[in-house]
KELUM-138834 format. One line per field, with one value per residue (C-alpha): residue number from 1; residue in three letters; chain; x, y, z. Coordinates in nm, 4 decimals. Layout:
pos: NUM	...
code: ALA	...
unit: A	...
u: X	...
v: Y	...
w: Z	...
END
This chain:
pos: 1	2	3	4	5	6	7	8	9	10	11	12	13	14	15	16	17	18	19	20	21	22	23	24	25	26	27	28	29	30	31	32	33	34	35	36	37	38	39	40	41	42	43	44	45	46	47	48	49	50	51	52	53	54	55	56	57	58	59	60	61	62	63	64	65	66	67	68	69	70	71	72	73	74	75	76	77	78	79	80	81	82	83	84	85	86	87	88	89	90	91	92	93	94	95	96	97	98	99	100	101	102	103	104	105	106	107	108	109	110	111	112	113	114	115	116	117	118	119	120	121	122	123	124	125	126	127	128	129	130	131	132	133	134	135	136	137	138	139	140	141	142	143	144	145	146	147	148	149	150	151	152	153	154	155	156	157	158	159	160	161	162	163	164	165	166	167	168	169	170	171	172	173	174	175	176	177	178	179	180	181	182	183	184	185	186	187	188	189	190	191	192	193	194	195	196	197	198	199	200	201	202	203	204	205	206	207	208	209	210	211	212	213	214	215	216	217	218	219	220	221	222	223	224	225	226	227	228	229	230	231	232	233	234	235	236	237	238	239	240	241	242	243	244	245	246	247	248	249	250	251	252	253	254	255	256	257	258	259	260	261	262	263	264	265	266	267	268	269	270	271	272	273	274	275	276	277	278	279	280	281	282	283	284	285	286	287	288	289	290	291	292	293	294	295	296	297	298	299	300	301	302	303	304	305	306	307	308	309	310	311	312	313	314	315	316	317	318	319	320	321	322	323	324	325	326	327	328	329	330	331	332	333	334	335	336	337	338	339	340	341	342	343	344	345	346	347	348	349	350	351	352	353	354	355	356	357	358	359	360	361	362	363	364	365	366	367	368	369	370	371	372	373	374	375	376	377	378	379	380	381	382	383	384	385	386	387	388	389	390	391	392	393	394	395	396	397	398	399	400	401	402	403	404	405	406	407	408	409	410	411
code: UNK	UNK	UNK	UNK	UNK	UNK	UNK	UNK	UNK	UNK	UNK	UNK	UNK	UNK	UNK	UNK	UNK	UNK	UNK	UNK	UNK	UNK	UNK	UNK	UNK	UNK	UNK	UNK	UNK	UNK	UNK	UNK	UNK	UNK	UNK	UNK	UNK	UNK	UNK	UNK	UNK	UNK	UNK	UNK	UNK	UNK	UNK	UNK	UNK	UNK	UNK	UNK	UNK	UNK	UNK	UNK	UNK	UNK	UNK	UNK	UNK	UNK	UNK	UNK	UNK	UNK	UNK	UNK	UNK	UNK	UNK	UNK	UNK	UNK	UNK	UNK	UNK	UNK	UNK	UNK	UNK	UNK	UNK	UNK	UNK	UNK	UNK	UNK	UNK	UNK	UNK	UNK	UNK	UNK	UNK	UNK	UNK	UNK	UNK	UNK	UNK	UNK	UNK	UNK	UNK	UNK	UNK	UNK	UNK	UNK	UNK	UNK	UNK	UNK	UNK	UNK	UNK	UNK	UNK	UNK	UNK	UNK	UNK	UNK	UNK	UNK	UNK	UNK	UNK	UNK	UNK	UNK	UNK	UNK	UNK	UNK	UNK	UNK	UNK	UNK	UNK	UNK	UNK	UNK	UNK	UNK	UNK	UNK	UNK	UNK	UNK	UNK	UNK	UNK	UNK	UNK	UNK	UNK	UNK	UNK	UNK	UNK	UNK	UNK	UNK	UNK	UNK	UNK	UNK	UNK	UNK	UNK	UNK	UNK	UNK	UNK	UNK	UNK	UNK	UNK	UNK	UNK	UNK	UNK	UNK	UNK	UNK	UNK	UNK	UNK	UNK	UNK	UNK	UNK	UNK	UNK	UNK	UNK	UNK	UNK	UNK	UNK	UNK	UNK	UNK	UNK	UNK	UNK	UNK	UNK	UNK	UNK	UNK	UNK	UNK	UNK	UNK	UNK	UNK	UNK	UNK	UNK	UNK	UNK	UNK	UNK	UNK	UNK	UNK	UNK	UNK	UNK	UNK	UNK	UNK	UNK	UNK	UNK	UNK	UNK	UNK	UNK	UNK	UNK	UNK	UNK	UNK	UNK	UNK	UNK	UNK	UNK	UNK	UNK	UNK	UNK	UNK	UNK	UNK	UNK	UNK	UNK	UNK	UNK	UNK	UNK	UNK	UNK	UNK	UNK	UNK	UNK	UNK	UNK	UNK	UNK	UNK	UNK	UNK	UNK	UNK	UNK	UNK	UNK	UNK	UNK	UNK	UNK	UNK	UNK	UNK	UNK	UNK	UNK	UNK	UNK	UNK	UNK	UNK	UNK	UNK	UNK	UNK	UNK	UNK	UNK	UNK	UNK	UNK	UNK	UNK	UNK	UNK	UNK	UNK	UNK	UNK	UNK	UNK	UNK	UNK	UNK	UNK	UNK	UNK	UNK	UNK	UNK	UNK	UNK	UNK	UNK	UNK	UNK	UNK	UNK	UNK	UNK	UNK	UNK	UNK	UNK	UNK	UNK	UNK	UNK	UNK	UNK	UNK	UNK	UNK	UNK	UNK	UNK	UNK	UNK	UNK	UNK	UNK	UNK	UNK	UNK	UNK	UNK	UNK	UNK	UNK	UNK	UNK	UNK	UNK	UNK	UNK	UNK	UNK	UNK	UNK	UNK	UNK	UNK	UNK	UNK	UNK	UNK	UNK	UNK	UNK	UNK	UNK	UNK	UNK	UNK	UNK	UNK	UNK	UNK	UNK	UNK	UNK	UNK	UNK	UNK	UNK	UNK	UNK	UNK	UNK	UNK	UNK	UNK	UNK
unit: A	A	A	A	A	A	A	A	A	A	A	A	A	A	A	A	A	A	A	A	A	A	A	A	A	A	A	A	A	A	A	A	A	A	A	A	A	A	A	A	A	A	A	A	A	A	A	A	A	A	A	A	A	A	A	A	A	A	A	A	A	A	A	A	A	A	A	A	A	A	A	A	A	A	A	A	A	A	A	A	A	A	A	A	A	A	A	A	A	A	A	A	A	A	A	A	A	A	A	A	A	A	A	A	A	A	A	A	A	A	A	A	A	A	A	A	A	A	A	A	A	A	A	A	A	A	A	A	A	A	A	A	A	A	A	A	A	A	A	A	A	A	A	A	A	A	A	A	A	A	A	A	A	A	A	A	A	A	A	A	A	A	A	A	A	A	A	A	A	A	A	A	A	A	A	A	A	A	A	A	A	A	A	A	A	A	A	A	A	A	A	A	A	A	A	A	A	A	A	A	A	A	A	A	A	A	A	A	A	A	A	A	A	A	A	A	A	A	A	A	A	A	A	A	A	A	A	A	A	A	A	A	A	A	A	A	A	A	A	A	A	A	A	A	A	A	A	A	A	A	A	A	A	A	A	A	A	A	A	A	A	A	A	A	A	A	A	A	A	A	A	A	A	A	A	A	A	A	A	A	A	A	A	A	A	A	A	A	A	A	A	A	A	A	A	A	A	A	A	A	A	A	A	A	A	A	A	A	A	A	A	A	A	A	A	A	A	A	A	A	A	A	A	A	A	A	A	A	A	A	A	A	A	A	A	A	A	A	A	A	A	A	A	A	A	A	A	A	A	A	A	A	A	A	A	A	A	A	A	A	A	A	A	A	A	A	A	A	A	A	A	A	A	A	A	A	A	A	A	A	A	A	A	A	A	A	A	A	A	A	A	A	A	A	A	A	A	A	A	A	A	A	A	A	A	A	A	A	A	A	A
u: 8.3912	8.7073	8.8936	8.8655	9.1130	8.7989	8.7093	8.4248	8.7325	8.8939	8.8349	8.6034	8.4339	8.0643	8.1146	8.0726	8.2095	8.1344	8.4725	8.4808	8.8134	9.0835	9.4814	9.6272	9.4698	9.0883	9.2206	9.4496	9.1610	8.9144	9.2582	9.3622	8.9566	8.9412	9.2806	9.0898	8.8226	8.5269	8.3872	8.4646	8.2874	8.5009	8.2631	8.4393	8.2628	8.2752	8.6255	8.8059	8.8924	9.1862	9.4076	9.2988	9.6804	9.8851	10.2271	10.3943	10.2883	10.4066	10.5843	10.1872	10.0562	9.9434	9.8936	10.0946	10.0190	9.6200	9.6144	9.8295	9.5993	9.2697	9.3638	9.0560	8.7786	8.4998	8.4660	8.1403	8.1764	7.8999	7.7566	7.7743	7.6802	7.3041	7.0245	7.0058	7.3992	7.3554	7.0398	7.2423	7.5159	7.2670	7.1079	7.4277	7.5495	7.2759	7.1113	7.0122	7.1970	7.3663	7.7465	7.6414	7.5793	7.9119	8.0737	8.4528	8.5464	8.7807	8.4706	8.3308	8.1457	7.8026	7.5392	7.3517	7.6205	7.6597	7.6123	7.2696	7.1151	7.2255	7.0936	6.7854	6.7896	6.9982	6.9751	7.2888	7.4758	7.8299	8.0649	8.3693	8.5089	8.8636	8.9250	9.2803	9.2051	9.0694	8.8436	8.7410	8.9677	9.1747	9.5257	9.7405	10.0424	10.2796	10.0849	10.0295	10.3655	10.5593	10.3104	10.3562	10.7800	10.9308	11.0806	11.2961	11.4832	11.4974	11.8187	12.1967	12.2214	12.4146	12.1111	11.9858	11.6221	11.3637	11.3748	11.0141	11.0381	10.9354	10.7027	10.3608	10.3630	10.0233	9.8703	9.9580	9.8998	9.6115	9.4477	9.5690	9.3730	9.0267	9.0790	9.0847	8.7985	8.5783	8.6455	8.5846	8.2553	8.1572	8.2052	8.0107	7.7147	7.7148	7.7452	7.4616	7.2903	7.4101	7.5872	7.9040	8.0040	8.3684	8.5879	8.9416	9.1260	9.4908	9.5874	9.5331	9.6527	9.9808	9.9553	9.8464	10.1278	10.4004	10.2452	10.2576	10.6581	10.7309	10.7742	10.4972	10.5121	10.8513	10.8339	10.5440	10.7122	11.0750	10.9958	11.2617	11.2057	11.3646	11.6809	11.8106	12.0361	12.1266	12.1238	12.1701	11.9071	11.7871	11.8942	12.1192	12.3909	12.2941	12.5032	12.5432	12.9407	13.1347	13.3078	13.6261	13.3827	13.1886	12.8399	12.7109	12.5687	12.3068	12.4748	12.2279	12.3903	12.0559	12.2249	12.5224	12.6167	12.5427	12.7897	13.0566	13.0298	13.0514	13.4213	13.5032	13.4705	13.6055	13.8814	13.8703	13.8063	14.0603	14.0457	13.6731	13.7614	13.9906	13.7448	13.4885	13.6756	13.8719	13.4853	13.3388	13.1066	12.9452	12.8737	12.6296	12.4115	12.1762	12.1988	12.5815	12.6482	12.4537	12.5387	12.9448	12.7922	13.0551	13.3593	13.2607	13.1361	13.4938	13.6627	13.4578	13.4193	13.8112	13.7668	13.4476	13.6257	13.9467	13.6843	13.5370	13.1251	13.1773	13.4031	13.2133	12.8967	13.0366	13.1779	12.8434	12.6865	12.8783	12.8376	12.4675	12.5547	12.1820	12.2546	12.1702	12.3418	12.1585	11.9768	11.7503	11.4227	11.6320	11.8548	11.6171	11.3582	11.6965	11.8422	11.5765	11.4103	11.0873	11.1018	11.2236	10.9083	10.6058	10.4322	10.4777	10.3097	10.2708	9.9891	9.8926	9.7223	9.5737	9.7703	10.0353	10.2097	10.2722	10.4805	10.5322	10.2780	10.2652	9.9886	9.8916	10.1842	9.9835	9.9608	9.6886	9.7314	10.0449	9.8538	9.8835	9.5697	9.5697	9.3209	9.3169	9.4344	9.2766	8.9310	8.9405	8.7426	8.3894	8.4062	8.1630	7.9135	7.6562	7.7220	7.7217	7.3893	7.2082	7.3779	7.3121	7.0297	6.8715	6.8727	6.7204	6.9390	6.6977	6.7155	7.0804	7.0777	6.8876	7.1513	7.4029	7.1824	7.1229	7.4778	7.4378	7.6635	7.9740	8.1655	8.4848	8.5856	8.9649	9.0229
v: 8.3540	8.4608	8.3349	7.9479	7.9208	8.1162	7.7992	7.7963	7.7408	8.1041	8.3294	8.5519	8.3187	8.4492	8.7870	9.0516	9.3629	9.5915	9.8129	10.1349	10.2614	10.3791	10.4008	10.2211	10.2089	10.1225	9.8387	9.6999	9.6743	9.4840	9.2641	9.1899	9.1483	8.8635	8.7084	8.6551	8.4871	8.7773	8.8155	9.1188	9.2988	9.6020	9.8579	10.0809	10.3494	10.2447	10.2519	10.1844	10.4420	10.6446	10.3351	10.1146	10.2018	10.2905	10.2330	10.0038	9.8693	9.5969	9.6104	9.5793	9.8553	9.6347	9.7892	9.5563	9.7986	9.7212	9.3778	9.3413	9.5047	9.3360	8.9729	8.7968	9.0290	8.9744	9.2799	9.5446	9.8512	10.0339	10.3992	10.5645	10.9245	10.6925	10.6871	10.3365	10.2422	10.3936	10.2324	9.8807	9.9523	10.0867	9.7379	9.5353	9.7156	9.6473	9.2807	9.0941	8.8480	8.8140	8.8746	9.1583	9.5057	9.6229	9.8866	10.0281	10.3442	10.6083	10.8268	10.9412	11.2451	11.1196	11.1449	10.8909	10.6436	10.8160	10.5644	10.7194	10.6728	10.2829	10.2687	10.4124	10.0715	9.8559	9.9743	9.7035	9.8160	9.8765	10.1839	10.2461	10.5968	10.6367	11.0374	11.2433	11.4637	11.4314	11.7459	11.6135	11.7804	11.5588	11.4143	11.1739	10.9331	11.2115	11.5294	11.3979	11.2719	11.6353	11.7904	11.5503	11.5998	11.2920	11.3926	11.6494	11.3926	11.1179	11.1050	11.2065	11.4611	11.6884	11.6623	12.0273	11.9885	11.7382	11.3569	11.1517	10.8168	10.5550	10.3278	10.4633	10.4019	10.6022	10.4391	10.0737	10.1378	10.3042	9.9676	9.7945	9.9805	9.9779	9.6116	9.5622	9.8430	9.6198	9.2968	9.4795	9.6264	9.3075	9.0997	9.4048	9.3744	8.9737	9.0478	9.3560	9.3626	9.7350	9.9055	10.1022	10.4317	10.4233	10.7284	10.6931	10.9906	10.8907	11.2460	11.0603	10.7238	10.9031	11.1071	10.8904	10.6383	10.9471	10.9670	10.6168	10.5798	10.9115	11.1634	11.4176	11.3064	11.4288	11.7883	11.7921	11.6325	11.7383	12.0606	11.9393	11.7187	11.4486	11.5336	11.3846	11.1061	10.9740	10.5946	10.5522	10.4323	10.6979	10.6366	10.3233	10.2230	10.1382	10.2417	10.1071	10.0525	9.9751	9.7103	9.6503	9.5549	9.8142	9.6604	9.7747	9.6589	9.7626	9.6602	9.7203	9.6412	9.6669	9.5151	9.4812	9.1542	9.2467	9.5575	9.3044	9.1046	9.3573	9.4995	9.1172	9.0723	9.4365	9.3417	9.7064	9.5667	9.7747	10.0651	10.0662	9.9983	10.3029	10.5026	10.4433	10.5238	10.8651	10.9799	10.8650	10.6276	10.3026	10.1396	9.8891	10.1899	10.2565	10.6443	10.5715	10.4149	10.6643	10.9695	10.8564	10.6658	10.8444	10.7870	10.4306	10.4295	10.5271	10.3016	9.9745	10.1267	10.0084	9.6641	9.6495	9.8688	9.6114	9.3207	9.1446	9.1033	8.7543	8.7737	9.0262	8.8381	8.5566	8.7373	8.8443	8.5547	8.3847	8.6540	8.7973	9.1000	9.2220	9.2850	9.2683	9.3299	9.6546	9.4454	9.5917	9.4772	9.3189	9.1521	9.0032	8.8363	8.6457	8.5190	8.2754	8.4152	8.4249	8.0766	7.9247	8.1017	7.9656	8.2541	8.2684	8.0568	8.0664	8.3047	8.3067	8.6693	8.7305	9.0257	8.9869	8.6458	8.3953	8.5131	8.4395	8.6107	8.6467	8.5499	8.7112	8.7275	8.5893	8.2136	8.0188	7.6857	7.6434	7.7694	8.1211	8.2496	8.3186	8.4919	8.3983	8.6628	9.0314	8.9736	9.1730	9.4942	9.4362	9.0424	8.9422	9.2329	8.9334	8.6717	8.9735	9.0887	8.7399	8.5979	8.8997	9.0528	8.7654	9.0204	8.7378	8.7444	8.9984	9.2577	9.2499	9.2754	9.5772	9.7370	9.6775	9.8106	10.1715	10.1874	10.1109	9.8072	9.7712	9.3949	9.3150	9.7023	9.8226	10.1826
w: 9.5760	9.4167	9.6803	9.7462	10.0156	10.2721	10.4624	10.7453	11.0142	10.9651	11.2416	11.0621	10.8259	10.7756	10.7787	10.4517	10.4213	10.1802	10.0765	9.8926	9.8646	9.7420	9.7487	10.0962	10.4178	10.3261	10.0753	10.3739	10.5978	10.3685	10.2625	10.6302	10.7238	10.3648	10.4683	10.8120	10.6608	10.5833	10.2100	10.1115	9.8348	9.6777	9.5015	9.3035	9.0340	8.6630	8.5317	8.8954	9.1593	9.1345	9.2618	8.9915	8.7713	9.0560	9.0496	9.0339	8.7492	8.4807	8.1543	8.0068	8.2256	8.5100	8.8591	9.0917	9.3814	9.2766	9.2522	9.5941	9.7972	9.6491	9.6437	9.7126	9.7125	9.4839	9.2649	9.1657	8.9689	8.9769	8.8507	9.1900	9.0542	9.0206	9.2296	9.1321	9.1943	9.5126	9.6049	9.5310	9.7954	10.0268	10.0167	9.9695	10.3194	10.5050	10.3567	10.6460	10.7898	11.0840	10.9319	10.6792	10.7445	10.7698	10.5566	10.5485	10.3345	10.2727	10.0247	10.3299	10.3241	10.1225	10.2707	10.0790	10.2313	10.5755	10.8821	10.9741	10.6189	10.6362	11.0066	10.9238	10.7275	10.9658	11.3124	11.4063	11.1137	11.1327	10.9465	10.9295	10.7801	10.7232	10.6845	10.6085	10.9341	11.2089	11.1177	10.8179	10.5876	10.3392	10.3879	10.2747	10.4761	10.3588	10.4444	10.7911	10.8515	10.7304	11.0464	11.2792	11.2761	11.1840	10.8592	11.0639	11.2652	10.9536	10.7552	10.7942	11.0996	10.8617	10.6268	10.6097	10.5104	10.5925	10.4786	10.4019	10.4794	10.1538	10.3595	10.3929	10.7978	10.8674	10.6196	10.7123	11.0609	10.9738	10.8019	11.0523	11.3468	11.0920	11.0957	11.4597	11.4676	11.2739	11.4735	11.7865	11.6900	11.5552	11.8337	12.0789	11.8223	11.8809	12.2416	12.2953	11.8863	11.8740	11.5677	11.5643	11.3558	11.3838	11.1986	11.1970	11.1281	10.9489	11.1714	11.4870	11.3658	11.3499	11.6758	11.8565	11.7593	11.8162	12.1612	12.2570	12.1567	12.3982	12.0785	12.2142	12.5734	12.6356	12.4524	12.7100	13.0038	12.9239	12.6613	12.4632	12.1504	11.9375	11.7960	11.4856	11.4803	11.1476	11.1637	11.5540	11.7245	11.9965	12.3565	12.3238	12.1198	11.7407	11.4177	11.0745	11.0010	10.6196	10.5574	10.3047	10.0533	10.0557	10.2467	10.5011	10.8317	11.0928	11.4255	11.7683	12.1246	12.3653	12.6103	12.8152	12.6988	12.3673	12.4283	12.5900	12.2895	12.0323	12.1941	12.2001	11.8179	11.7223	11.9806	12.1637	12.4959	12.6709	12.4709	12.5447	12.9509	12.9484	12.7787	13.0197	13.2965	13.1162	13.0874	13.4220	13.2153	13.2858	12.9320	13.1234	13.0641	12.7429	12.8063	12.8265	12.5284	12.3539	12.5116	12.3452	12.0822	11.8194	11.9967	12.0507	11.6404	11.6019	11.7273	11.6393	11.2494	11.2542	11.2964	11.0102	10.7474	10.7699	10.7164	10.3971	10.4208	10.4873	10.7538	10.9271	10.8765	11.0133	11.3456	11.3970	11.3880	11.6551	11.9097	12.0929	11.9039	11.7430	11.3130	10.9362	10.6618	10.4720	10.1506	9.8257	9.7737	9.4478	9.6910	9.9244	9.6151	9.4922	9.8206	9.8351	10.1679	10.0122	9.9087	10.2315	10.4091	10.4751	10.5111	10.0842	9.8230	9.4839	9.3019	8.9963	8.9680	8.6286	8.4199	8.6635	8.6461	8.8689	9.2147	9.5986	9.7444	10.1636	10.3825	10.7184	10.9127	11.2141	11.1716	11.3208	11.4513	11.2960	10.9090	10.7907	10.5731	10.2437	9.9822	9.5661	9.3400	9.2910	9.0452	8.7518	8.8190	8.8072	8.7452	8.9942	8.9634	8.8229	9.1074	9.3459	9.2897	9.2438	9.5380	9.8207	9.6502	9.5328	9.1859	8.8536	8.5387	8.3660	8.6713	8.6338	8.2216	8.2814	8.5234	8.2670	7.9955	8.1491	8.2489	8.5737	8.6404	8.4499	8.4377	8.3226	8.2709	8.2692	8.2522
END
């Protein structure tokens, strides 16, 4: 396998899943499923999906997004427009054993692929379809996110217009929730031998997050909803202040000692006390402190804009007081965080270079689980077919002869 680190202790050693894909969520799935232990087979057509030179990419033209998200999967390009090529992932999907016969993919909608013509083959077998919508039409993280409302309460509340958020949420939580799909319907087919077809719509991945954090529920409940507030955090008291320096910090009091302690070090205890009682306030309360969140930004913003970096770093250390100072990706690589974490190692990925690359977050008796570097495309297309198909060395020349398999290709 490409990765040597899959040992027969990780929690999902002897499974294979089979992973067409493309762009975010469908690549995190099979990623978080390898890191976990499964082989994972990535099929893409010949030349790569549309993923294969995403941004960003190296000085040489190397997709850094491409080779994150496919560390240790063992990779198959194949002609998939072919009877042939998609007889061989019929058969990949569904060769017996009992940790095969599992598929995850965002290409949905093929009916040569569908979940009843690999059942018809596989009655246990298990599919997973990521789609855009949950009525089958497409969408991407940042088509679903502009319907579902959040870019209307993201940025500066003087911001007329409508802010999109850089992180691809949907799509992370998205491959997340396929990767706990999976292990759940593969632990109910140990249990009772049946199959699973599981579709999950990036849509409801997204509404049903908004509903779980209150954003639907209380236009329903309440018929009002979320109003935009800058960098506070909604109902309690959270604000980013300046210092003389020019940073900048993200300062959260959730509680009331971390309130108390916050008027300690900005040293507006009394103001604050007359304040409360002017309004007929009780600043032991979250709805409180927010509902007069910018007279109390006002006068704490003092105290930071008088104050180095350092020094305020330093007062906020010492006290309960919840903060970080604001960092770029730039700033957080050189600090030496990376290094200092065990949840990064060293990887040498081919056409990359050699970087700190992170593990599952989730550690597991004190290890966290890693995968080898990202195959080039189509690398194990031989060892692929003679090890699950049981495919002889003049089978496969043939494939390659007609066109059929591809190895070593880089569009």
């Amino acid at each position: 396998m490409t990765a040597p680190e899959h040992t027969p202790d990780r929690p999902l050693a002897g499974l294979r899943i089979v992973e067409i894909s493309s762009f975010v969520a469908s690549p995190l799935c099979g990623l978080t499923l390898c890191q976990l232990g499964a082989e994972v087979i990535r099929v893409d057509p010949l030349g790569g999906a549309a993923d294969t030179g995403r941004w960003p990419l190296t000085a040489g033209g190397e997709s850094i997004y491409w080779t994150g998200l496919n560390r240790g999967k063992r990779s198959l390009t194949l002609d998939l427009r072919s009877e042939t090529g998609q007889d061989i992932v019929r058969r990949l999907v569904t060769a017996p054993g009992p940790g095969s016969g599992i598929l995850v993919t965002n290409a949905g909608g093929r009916a040569w692929m569908s979940h009843d013509a690999l059942s018809a083959l596989r009655c246990d077998v298990i599919t997973l379809e990521l789609l855009g919508r949950h009525d089958g039409r497409p969408a991407v993280d940042y088509t679903v996110n502009a319907a579902l409302g959040f870019p209307q309460v993201t940025g500066p509340v003087d911001h007329d217009g409508v802010v999109n958020h850089a992180l691809p949420a949907w799509d992370v939580a998205a491959g997340l929730h396929a990767a706990l799909a999976i292990t759940a319907a593969v632990h109910r087919r140990a249990t009772t031998g049946a199959g699973s077809r599981i579709v999950l719509p990036l849509e409801d991945v997204a509404l049903a997050t908004a509903g779980a954090l209150g954003y639907l529920t209380e236009v329903q409940v309440n018929g009002i909803g979320r109003p935009a507030t800058g960098n506070d955090v909604y109902g309690t008291y959270g604000t980013d202040f300046g210092t003389a320096d020019g940073a900048r910090f993200m300062v959260v009091a959730l509680t009331s000692r971390h309130f108390r302690d916050l008027t300690a070090l900005t040293g507006t205890q009394q103001t604050v006390a007359a304040l409360e009682t002017a309004l007929g306030a009780d600043f032991g309360r979250e709805s409180d402190r927010f509902e007069h969140r910018d007279l109390l930004t006002a006068l704490f913003a003092r105290w930071f804009r008088t104050h180095d970096a350092d020094e305020v770093g330093r007062a906020l250390a010492g006290s309960s007081v919840l903060h970080e100072r604001y960092r770029t990706f730039e700033q957080v690589v050189r600090s030496g965080d990376l290094e200092n974490n065990p949840l990064f190692a060293p990887l040498s990925q081919p056409r990359i270079g050699e970087y700190l690359a992170a593990a599952m977050p989730a550690s597991f008796d004190g290890r966290h689980l890693r995968t080898g570097p990202a195959a080039d495309l189509g690398a194990d297309g031989r060892d692929v077919l003679r090890d699950v198909l049981a495919l002889d060395d003049a089978e496969i020349t043939a494939l390659i002869e007609t066109g059929t398999l591809a190895e070593h290709s880089r569009s």
